[in-house]
N, C-alpha and C positions, 0 to 999 in steps of 0.2 A: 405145206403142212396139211394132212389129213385129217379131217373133223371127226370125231368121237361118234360110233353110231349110239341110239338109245342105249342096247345091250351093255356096250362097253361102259358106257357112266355107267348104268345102274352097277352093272357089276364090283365098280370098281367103289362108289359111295357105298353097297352094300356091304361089302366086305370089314366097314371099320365102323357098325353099326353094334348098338345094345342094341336087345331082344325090343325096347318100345321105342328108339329109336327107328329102327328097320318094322316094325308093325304103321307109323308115321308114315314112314316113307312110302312104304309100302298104299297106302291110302293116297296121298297125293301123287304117286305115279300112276297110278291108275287113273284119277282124275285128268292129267295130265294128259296120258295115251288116249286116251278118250276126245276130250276136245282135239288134238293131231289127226286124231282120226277123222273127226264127223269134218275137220274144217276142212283135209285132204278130200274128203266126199265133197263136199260142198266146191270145189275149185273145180274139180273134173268135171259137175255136172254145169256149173258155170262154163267153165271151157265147151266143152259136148253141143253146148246150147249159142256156143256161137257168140259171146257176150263179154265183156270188158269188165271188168270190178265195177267202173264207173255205171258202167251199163245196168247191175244187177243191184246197185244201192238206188239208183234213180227209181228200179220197177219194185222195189221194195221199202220207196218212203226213207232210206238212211244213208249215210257216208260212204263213202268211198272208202274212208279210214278203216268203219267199222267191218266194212269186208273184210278188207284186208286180216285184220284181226281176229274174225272168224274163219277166215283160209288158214292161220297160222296156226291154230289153237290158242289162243293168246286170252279167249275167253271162251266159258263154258256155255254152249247155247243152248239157250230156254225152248222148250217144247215150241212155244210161241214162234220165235225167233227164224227157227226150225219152217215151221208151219209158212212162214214171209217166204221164206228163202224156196218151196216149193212151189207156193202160187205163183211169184215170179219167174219163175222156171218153167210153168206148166207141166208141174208131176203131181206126186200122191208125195205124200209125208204116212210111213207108214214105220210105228214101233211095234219091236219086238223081244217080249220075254221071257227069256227059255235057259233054262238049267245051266249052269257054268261049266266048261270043261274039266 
């Protein structure tokens, strides 16, 4: 059985949405893409660096679990959070805010 990409749920819970239903949705998908994203970031540069979950909660002070969790998007990471995950990495943690397409 083939898993649903994002596109196809949204599509398809959009489809049977009121106008502030789907405005909701709409806001917590984003949310949502968002932590998938940075946790997606946050695995390859773990990976890249050569390192274990285990490995990058040990140099950043927390769980194993809560990698995991921040690899999944499962929670939304705090600038802070963010900030651990680069010093133990040995990179720059750099945001940026620029115009939405």
């Amino acid at each position: 059985m083939a898993r649903a990409t994002w596109s196809e749920t949204k599509a398809k819970r959009v489809g049977r949405m009121s106008a502030v239903e789907r405005a909701r949705f709409d806001e917590a998908y984003a949310a949502a893409h968002l932590a998938a994203e940075v946790g997606e970031r946050v695995r390859e540069a773990r990976e890249a660096a050569g390192l274990t979950q285990r490995d990058l909660a040990a140099r950043m002070g927390t769980s194993q679990a809560a990698v995991a969790r921040l690899e999944a998007g499962g929670t939304g990471a705090t600038l802070t959070t963010l900030h651990r995950v680069a010093t133990a990495l040995g990179l720059e943690l750099a945001v940026e805010l620029r115009p939405s397409a």
